[in-house]
Structures are given as structure tokens and as C-alpha cells.
PDB file of the backbone (N, CA, C, O) and the ligand in Angstrom, with CONECT records:
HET     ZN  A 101       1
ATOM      1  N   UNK A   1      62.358  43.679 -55.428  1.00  0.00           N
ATOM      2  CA  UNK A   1      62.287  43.008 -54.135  1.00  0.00           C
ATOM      3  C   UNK A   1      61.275  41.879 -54.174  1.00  0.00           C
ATOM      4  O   UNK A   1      60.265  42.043 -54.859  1.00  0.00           O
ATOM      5  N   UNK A   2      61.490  40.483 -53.348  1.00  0.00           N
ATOM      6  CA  UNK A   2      60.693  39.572 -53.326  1.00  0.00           C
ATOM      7  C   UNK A   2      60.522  39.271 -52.179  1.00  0.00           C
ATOM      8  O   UNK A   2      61.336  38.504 -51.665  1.00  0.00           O
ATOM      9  N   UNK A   3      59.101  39.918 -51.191  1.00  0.00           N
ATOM     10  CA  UNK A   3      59.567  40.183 -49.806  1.00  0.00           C
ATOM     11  C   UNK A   3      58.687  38.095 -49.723  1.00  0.00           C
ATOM     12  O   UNK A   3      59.048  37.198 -48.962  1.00  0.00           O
ATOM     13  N   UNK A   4      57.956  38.051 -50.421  1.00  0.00           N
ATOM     14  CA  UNK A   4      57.553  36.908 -49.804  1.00  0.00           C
ATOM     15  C   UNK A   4      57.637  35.840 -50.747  1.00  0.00           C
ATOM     16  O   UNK A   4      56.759  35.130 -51.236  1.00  0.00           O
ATOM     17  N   UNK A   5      59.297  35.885 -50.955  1.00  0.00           N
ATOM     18  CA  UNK A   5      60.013  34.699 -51.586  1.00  0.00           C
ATOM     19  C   UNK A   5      59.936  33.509 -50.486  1.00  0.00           C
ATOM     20  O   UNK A   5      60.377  33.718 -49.355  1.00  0.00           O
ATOM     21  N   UNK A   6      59.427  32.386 -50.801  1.00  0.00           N
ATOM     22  CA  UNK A   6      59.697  30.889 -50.493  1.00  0.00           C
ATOM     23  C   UNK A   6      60.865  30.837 -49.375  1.00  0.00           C
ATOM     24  O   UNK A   6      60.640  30.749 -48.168  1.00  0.00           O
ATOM     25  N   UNK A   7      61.844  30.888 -49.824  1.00  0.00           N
ATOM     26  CA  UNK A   7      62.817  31.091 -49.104  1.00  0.00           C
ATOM     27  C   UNK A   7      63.403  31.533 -48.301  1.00  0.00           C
ATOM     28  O   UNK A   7      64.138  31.036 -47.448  1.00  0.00           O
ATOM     29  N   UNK A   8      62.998  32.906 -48.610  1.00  0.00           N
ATOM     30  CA  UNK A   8      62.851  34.417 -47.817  1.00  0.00           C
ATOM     31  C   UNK A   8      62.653  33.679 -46.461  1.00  0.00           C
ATOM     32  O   UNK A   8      63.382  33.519 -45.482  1.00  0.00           O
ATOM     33  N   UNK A   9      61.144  33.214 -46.834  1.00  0.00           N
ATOM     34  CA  UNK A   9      59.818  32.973 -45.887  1.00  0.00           C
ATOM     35  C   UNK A   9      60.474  31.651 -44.756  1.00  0.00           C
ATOM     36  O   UNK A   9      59.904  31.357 -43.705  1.00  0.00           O
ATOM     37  N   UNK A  10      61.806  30.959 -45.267  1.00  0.00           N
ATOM     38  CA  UNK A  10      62.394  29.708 -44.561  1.00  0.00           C
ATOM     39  C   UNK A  10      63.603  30.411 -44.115  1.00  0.00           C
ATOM     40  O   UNK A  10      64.293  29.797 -43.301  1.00  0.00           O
ATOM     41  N   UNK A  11      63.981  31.516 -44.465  1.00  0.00           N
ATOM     42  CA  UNK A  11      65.051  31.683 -43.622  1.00  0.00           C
ATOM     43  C   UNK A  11      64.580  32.649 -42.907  1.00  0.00           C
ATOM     44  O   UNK A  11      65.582  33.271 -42.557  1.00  0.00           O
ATOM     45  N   UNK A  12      63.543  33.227 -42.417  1.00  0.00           N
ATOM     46  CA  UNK A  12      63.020  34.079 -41.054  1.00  0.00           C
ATOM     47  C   UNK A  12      62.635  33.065 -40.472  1.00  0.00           C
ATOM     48  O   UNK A  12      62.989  33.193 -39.300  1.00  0.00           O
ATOM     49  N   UNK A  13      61.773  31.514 -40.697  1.00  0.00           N
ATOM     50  CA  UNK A  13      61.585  30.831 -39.932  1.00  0.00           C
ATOM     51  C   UNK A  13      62.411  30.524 -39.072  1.00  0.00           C
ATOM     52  O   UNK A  13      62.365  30.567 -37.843  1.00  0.00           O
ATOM     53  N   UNK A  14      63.615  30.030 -40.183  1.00  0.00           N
ATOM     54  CA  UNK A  14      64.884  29.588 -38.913  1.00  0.00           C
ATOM     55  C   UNK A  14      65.689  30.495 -38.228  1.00  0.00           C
ATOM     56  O   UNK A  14      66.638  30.052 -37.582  1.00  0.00           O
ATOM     57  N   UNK A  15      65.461  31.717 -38.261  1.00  0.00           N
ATOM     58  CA  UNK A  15      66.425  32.306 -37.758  1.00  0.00           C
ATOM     59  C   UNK A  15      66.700  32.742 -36.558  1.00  0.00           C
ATOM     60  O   UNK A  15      67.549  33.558 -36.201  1.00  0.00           O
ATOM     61  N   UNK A  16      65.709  31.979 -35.785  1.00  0.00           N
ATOM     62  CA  UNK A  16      66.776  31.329 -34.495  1.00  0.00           C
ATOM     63  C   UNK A  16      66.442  30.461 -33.975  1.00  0.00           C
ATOM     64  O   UNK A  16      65.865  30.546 -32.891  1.00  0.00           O
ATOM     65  N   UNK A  17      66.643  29.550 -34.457  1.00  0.00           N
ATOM     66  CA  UNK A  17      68.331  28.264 -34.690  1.00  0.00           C
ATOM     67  C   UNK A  17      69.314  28.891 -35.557  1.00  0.00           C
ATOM     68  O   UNK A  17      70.446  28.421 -35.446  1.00  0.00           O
ATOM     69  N   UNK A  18      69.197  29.621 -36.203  1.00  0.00           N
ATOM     70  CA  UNK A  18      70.795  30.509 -36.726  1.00  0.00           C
ATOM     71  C   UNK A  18      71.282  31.256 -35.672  1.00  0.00           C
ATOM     72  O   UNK A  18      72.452  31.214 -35.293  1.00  0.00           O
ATOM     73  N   UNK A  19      70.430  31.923 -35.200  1.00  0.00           N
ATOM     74  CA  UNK A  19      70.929  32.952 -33.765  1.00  0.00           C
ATOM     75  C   UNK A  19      71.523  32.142 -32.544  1.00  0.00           C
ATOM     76  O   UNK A  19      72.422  32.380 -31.739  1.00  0.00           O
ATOM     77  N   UNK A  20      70.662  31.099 -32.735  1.00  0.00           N
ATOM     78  CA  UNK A  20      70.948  29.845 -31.154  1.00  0.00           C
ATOM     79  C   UNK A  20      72.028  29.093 -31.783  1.00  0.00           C
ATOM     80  O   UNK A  20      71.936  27.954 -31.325  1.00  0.00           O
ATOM     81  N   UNK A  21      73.122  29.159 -32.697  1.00  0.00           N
ATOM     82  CA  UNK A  21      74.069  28.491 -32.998  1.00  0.00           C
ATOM     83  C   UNK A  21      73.615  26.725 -33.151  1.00  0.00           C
ATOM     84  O   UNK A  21      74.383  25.812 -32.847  1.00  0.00           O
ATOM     85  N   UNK A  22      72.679  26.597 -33.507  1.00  0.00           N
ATOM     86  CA  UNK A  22      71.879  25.492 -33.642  1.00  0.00           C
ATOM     87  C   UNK A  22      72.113  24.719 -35.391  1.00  0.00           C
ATOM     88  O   UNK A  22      71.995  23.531 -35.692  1.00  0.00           O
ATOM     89  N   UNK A  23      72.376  25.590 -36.057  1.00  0.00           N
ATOM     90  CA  UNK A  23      72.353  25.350 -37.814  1.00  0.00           C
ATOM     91  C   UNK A  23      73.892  24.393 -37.605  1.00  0.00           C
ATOM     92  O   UNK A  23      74.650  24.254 -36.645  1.00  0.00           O
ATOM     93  N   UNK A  24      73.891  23.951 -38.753  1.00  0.00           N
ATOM     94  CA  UNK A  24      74.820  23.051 -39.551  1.00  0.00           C
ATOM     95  C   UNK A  24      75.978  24.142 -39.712  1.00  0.00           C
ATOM     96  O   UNK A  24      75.396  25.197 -39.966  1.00  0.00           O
ATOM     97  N   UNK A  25      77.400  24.367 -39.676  1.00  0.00           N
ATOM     98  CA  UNK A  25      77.928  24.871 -40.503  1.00  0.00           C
ATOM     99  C   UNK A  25      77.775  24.570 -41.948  1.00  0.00           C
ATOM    100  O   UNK A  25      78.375  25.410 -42.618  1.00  0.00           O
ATOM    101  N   UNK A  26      77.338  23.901 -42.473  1.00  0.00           N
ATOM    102  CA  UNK A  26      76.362  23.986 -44.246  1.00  0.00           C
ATOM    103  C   UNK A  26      75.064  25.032 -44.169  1.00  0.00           C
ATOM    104  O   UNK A  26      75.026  26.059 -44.847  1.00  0.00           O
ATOM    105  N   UNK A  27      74.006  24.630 -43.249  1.00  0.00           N
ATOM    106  CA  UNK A  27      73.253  25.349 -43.041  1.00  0.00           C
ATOM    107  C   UNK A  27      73.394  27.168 -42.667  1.00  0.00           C
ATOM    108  O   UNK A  27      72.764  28.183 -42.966  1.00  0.00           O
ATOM    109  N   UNK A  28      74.138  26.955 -42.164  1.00  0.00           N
ATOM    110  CA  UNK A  28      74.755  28.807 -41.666  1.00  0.00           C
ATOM    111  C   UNK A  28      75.376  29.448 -43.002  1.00  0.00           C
ATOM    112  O   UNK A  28      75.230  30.595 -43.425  1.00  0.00           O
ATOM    113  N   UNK A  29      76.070  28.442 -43.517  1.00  0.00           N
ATOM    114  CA  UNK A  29      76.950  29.251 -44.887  1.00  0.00           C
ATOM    115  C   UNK A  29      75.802  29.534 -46.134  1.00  0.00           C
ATOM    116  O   UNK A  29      75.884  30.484 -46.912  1.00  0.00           O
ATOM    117  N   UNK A  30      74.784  28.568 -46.151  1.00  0.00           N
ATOM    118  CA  UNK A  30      73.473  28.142 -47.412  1.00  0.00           C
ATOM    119  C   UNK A  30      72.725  29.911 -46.769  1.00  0.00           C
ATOM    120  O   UNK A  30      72.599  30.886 -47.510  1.00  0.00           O
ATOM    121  N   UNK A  31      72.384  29.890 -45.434  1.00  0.00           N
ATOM    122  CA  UNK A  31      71.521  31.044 -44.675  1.00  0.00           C
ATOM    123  C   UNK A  31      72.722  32.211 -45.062  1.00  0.00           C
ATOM    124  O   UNK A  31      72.414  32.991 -45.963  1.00  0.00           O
ATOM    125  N   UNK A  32      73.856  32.347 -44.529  1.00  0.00           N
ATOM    126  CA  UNK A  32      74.521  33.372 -45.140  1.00  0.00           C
ATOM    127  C   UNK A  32      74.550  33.920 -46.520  1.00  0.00           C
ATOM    128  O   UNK A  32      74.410  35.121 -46.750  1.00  0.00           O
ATOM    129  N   UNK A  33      74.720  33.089 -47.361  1.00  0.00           N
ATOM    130  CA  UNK A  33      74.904  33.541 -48.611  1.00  0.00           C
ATOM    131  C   UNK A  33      73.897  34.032 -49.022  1.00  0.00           C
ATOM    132  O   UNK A  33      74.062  35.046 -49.700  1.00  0.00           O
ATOM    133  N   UNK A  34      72.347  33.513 -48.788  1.00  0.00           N
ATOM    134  CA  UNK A  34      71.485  34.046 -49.416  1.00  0.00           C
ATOM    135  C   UNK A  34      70.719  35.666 -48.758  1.00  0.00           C
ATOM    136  O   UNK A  34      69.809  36.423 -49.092  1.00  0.00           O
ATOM    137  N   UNK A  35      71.718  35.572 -47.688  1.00  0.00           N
ATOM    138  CA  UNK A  35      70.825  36.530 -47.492  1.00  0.00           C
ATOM    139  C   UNK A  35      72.013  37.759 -47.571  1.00  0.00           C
ATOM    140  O   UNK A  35      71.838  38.914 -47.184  1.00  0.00           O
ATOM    141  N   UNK A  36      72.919  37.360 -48.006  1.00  0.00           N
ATOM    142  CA  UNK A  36      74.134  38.295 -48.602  1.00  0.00           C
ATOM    143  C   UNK A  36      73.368  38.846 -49.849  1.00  0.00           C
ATOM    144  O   UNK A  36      73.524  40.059 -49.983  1.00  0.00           O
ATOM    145  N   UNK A  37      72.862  38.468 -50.453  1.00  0.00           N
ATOM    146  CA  UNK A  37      72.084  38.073 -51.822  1.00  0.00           C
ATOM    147  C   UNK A  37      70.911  38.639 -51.963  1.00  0.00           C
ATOM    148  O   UNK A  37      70.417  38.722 -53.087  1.00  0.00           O
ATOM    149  N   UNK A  38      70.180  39.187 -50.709  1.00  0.00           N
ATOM    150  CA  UNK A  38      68.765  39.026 -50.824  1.00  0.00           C
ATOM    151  C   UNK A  38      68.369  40.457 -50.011  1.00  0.00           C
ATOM    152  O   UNK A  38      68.488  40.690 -48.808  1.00  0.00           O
ATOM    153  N   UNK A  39      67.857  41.330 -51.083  1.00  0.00           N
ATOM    154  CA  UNK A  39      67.731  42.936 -50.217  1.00  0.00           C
ATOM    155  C   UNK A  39      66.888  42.505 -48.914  1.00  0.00           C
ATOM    156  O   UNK A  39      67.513  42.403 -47.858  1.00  0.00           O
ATOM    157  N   UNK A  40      65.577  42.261 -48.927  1.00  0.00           N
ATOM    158  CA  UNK A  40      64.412  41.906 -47.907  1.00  0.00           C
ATOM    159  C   UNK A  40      65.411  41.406 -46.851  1.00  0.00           C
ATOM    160  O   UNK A  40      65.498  42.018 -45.787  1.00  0.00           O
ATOM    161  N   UNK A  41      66.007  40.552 -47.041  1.00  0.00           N
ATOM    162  CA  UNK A  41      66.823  39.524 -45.584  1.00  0.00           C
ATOM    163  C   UNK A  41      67.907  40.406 -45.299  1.00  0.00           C
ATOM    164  O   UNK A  41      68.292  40.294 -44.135  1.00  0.00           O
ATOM    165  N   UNK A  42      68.531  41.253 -45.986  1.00  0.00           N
ATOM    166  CA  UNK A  42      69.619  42.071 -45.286  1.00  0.00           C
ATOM    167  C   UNK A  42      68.522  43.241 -44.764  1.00  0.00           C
ATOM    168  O   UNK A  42      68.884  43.887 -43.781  1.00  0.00           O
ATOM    169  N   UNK A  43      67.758  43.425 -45.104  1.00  0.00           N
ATOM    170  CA  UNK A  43      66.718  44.626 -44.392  1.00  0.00           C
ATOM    171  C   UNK A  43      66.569  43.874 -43.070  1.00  0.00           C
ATOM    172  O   UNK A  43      67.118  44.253 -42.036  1.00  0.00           O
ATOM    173  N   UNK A  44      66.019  43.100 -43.132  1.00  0.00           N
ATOM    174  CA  UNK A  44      65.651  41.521 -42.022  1.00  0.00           C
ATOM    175  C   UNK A  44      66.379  41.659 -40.831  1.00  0.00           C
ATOM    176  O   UNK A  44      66.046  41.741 -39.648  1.00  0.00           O
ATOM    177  N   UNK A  45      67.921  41.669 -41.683  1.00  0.00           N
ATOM    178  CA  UNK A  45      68.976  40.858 -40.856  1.00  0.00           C
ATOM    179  C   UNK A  45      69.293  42.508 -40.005  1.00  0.00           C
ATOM    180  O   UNK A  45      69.678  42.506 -38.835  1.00  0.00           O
ATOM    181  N   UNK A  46      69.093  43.691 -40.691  1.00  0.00           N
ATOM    182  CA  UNK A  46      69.605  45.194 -40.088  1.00  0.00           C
ATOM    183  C   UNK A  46      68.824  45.017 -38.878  1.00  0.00           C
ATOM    184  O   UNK A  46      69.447  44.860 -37.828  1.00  0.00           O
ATOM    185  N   UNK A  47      67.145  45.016 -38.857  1.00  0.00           N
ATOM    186  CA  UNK A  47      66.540  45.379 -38.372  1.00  0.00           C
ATOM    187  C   UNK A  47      66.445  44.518 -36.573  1.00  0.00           C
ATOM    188  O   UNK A  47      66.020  44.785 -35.450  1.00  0.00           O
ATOM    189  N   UNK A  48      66.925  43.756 -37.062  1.00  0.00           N
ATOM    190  CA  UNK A  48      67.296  42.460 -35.982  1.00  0.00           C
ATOM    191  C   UNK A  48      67.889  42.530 -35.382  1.00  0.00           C
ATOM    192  O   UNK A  48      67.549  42.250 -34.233  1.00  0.00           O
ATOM    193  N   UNK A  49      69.338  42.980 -35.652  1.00  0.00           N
ATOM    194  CA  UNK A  49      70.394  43.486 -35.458  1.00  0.00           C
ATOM    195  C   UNK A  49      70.159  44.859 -34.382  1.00  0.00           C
ATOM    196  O   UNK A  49      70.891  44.918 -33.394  1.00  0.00           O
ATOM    197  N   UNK A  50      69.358  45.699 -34.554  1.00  0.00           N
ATOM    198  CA  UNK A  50      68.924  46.809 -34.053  1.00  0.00           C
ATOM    199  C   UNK A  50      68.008  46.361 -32.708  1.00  0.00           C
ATOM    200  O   UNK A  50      68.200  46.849 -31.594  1.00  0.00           O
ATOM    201  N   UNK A  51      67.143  45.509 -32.955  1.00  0.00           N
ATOM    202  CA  UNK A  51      66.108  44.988 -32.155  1.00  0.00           C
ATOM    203  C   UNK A  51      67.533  44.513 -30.681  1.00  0.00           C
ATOM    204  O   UNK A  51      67.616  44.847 -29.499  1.00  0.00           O
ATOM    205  N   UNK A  52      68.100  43.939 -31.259  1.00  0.00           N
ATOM    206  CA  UNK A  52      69.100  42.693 -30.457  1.00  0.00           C
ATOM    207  C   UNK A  52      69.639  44.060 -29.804  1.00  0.00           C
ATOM    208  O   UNK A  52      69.161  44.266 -28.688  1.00  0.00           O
ATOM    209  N   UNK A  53      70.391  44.878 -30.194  1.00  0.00           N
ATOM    210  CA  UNK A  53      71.388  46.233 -29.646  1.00  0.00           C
ATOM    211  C   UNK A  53      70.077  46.740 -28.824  1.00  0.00           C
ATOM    212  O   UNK A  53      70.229  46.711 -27.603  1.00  0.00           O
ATOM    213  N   UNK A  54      69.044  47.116 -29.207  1.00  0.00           N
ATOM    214  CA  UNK A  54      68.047  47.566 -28.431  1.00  0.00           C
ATOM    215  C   UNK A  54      68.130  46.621 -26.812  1.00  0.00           C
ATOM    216  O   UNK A  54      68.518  47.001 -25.708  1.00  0.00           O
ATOM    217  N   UNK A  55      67.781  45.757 -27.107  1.00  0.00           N
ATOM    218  CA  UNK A  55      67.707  44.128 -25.739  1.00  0.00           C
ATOM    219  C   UNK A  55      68.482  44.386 -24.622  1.00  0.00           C
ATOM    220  O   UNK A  55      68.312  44.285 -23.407  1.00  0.00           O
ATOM    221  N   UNK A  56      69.700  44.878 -25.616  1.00  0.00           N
ATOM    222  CA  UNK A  56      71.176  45.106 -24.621  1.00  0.00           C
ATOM    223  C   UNK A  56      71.397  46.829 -23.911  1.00  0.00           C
ATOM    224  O   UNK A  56      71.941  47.071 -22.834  1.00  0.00           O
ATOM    225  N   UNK A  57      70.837  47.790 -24.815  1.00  0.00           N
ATOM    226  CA  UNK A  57      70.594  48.802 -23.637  1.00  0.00           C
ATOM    227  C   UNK A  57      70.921  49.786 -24.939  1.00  0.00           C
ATOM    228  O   UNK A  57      70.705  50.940 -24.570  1.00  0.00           O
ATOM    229  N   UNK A  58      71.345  49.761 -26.267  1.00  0.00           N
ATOM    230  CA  UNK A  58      71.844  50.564 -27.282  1.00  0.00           C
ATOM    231  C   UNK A  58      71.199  50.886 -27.562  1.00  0.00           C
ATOM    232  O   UNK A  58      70.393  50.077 -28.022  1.00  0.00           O
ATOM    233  N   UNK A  59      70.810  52.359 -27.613  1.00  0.00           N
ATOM    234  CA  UNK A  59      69.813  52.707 -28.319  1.00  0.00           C
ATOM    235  C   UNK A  59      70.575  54.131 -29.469  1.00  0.00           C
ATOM    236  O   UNK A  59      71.098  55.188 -29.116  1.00  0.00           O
ATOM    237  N   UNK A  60      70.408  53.733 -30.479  1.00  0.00           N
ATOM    238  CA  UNK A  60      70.714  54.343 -31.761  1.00  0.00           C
ATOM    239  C   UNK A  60      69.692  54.770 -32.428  1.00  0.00           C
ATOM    240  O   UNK A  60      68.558  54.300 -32.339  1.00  0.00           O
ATOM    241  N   UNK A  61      69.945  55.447 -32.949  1.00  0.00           N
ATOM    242  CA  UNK A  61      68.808  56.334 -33.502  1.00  0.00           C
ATOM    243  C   UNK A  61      68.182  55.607 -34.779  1.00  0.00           C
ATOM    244  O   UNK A  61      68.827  54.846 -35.499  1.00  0.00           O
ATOM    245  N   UNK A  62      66.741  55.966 -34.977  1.00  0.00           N
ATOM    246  CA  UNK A  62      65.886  54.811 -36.167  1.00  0.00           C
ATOM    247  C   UNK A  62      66.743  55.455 -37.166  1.00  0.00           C
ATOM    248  O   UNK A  62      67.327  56.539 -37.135  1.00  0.00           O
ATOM    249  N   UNK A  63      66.668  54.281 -38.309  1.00  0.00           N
ATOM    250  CA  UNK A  63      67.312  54.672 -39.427  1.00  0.00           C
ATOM    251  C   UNK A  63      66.125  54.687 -40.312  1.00  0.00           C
ATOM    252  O   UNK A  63      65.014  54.856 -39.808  1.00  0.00           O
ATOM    253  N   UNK A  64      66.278  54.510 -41.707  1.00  0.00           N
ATOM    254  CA  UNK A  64      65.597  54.820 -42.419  1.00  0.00           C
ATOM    255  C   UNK A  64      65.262  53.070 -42.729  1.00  0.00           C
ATOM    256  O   UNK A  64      65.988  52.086 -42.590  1.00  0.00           O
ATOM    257  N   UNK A  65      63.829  53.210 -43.203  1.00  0.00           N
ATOM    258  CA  UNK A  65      63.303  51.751 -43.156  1.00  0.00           C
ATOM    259  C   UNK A  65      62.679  51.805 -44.699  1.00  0.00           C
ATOM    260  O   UNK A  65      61.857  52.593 -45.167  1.00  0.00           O
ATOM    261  N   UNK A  66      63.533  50.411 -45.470  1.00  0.00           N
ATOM    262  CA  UNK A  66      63.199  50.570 -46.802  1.00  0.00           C
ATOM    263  C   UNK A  66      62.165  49.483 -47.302  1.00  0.00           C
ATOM    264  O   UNK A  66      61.914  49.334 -48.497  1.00  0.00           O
ATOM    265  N   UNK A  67      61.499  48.625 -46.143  1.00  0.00           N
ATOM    266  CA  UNK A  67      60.842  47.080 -46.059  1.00  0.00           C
ATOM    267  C   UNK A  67      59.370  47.667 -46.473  1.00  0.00           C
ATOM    268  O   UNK A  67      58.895  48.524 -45.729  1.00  0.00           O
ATOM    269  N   UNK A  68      58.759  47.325 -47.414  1.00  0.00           N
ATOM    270  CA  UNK A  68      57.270  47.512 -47.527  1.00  0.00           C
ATOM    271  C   UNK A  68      56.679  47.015 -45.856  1.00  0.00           C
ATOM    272  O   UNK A  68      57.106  46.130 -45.114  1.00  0.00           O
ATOM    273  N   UNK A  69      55.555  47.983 -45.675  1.00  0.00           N
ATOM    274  CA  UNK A  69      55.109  48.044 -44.614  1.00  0.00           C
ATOM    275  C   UNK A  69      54.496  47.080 -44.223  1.00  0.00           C
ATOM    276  O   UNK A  69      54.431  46.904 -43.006  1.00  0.00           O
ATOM    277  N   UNK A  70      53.759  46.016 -45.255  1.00  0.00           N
ATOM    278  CA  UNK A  70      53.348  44.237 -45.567  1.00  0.00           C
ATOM    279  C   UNK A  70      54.461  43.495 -45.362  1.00  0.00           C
ATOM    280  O   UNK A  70      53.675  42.560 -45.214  1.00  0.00           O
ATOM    281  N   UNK A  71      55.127  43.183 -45.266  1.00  0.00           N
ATOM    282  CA  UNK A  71      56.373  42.796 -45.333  1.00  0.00           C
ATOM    283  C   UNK A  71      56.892  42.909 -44.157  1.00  0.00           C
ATOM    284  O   UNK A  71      57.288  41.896 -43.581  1.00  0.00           O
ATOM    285  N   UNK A  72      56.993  44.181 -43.558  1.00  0.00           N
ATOM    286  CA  UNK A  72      57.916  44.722 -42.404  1.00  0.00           C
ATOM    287  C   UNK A  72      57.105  44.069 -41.266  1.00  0.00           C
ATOM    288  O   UNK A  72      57.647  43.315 -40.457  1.00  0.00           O
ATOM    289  N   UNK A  73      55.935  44.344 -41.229  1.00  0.00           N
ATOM    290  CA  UNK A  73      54.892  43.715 -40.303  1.00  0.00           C
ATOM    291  C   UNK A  73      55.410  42.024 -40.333  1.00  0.00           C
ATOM    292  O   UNK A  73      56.046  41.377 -39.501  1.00  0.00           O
ATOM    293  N   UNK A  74      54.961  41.726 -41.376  1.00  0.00           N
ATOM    294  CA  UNK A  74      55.801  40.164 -41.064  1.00  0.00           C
ATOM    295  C   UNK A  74      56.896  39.582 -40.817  1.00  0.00           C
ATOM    296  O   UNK A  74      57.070  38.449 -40.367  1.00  0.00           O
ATOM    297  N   UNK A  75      57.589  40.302 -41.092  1.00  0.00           N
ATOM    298  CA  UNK A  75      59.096  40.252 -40.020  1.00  0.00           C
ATOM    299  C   UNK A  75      59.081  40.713 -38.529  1.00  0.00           C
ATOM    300  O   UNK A  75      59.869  40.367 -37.648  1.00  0.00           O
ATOM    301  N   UNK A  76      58.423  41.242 -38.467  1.00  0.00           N
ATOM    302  CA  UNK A  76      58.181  41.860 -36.695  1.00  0.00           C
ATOM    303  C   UNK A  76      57.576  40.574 -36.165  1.00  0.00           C
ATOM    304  O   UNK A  76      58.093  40.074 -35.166  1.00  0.00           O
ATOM    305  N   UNK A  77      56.647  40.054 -36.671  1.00  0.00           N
ATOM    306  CA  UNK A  77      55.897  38.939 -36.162  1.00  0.00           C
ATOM    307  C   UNK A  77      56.856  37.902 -36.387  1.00  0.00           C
ATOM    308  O   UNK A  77      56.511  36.966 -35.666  1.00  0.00           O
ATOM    309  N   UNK A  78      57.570  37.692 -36.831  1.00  0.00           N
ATOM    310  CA  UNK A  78      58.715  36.284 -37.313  1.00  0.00           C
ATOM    311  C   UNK A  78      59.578  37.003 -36.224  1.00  0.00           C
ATOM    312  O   UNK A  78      59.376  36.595 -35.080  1.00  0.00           O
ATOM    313  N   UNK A  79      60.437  37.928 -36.358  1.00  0.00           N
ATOM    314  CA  UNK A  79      60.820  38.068 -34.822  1.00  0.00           C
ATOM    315  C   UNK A  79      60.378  38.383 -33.930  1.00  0.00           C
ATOM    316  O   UNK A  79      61.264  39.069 -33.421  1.00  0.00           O
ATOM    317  N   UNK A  80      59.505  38.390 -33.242  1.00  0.00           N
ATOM    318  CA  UNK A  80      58.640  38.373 -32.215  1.00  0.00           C
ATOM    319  C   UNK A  80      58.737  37.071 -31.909  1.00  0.00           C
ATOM    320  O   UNK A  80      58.873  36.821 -30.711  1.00  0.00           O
ATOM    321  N   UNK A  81      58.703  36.075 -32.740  1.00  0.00           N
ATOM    322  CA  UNK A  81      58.035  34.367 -32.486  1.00  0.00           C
ATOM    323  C   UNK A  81      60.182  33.879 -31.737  1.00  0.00           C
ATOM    324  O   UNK A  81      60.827  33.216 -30.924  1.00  0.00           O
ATOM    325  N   UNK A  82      60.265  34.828 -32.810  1.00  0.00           N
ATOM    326  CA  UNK A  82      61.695  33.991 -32.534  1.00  0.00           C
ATOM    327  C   UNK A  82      62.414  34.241 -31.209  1.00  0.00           C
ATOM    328  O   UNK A  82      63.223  33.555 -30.585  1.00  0.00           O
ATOM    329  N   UNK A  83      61.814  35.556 -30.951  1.00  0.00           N
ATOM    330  CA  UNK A  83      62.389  36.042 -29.496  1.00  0.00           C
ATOM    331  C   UNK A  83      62.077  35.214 -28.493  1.00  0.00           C
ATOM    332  O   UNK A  83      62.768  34.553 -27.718  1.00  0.00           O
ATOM    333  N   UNK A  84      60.479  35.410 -28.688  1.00  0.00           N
ATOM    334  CA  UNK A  84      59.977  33.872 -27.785  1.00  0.00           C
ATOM    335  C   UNK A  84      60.548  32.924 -27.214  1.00  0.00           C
ATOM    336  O   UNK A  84      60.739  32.753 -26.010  1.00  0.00           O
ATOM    337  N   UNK A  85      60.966  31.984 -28.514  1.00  0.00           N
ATOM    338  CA  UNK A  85      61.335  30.652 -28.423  1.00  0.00           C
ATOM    339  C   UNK A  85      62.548  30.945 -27.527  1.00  0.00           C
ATOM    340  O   UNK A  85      62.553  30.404 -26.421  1.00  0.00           O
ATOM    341  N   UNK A  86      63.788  31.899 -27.941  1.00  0.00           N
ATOM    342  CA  UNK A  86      64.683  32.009 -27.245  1.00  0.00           C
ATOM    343  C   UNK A  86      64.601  32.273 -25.572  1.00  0.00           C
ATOM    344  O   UNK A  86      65.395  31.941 -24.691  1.00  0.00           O
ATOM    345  N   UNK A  87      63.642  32.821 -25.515  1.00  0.00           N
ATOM    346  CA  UNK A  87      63.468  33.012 -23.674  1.00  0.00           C
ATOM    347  C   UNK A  87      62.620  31.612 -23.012  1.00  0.00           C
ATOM    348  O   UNK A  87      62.560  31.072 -21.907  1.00  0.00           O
ATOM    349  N   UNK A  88      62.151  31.431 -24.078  1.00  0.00           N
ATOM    350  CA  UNK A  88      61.633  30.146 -23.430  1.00  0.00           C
ATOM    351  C   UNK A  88      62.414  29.187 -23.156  1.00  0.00           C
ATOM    352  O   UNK A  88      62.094  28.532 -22.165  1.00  0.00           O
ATOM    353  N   UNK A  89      63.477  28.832 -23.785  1.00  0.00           N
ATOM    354  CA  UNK A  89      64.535  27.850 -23.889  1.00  0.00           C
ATOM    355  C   UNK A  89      65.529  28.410 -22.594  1.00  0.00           C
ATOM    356  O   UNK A  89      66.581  27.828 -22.327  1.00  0.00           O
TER     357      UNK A  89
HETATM  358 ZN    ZN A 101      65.707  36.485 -48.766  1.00  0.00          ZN2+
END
């Protein structure tokens, strides 16, 4: 795992303007693939996913969380920021 790959680290930035339908269709397919690709960002992308079903009233039971706990923390804070922006807008 490369939780704090470069890249990694640019596609939690953007990821919402990926969520806000804001990306390029180039940009969405470049963000898709890699994170088809990329254990940390499909952990990322689950956990988000869960957060979002949470928002809406779903509540499913925790699953098992495979994100180093360094790592996981910084994704909480990258979505946290991102939630933000979205209510702010
Ligand atoms: Zn990644």
C-alpha cells in the first residue's frame, strides 16, 4: 500500500469536483482508473461511499476497515474539507 502516494494525495484533493460533476470527462476517466488501481483510494472511495449512505439516513453496519490508522485519519480530514465545500456551495 502507498497511502501517501503523490497522487493518491491529488485525487482526495479533488474529489469533490469529482462528486460535484465538475471534472472533465478525461479527468473523471484519469480519477477512475486510478483509483480502480489503487487499494488506499478504493478503501477511500468505500468509506465515502458509506459516509454519503450515512448523510441520506442508511445506516449499515461498520465493516471492516483495512486503511492504516495514519492514513485513515487523513482521509477523514480530506473528507471532512470536501463535505464542506459542498454545503457551502
Ligand atoms: Zn490512489
Amino acid at each position: 500500500m502507498k497511502p501517501h502516494d503523490p497522487e493518491c494525495m491529488d485525487i482526495f484533493a479533488r474529489l469533490s469536483e469529482y462528486l460535484d460533476g465538475e471534472l472533465s470527462p478525461e479527468e473523471c476517466a484519469h480519477f477512475e482508473k486510478h483509483i480502480e488501481g489503487c487499494a488506499p483510494c478504493v478503501e477511500f472511495v468505500n468509506s465515502l461511499k458509506k459516509s454519503i449512505q450515512a448523510a441520506h439516513g442508511f445506516h449499515s453496519p461498520a465493516a471492516p476497515e483495512h486503511v492504516a490508522p495514519e492514513a485513515e485519519s487523513r482521509l477523514k480530514e480530506a473528507w471532512a474539507a470536501a463535505l464542506a465545500r459542498r454545503r457551502e456551495s
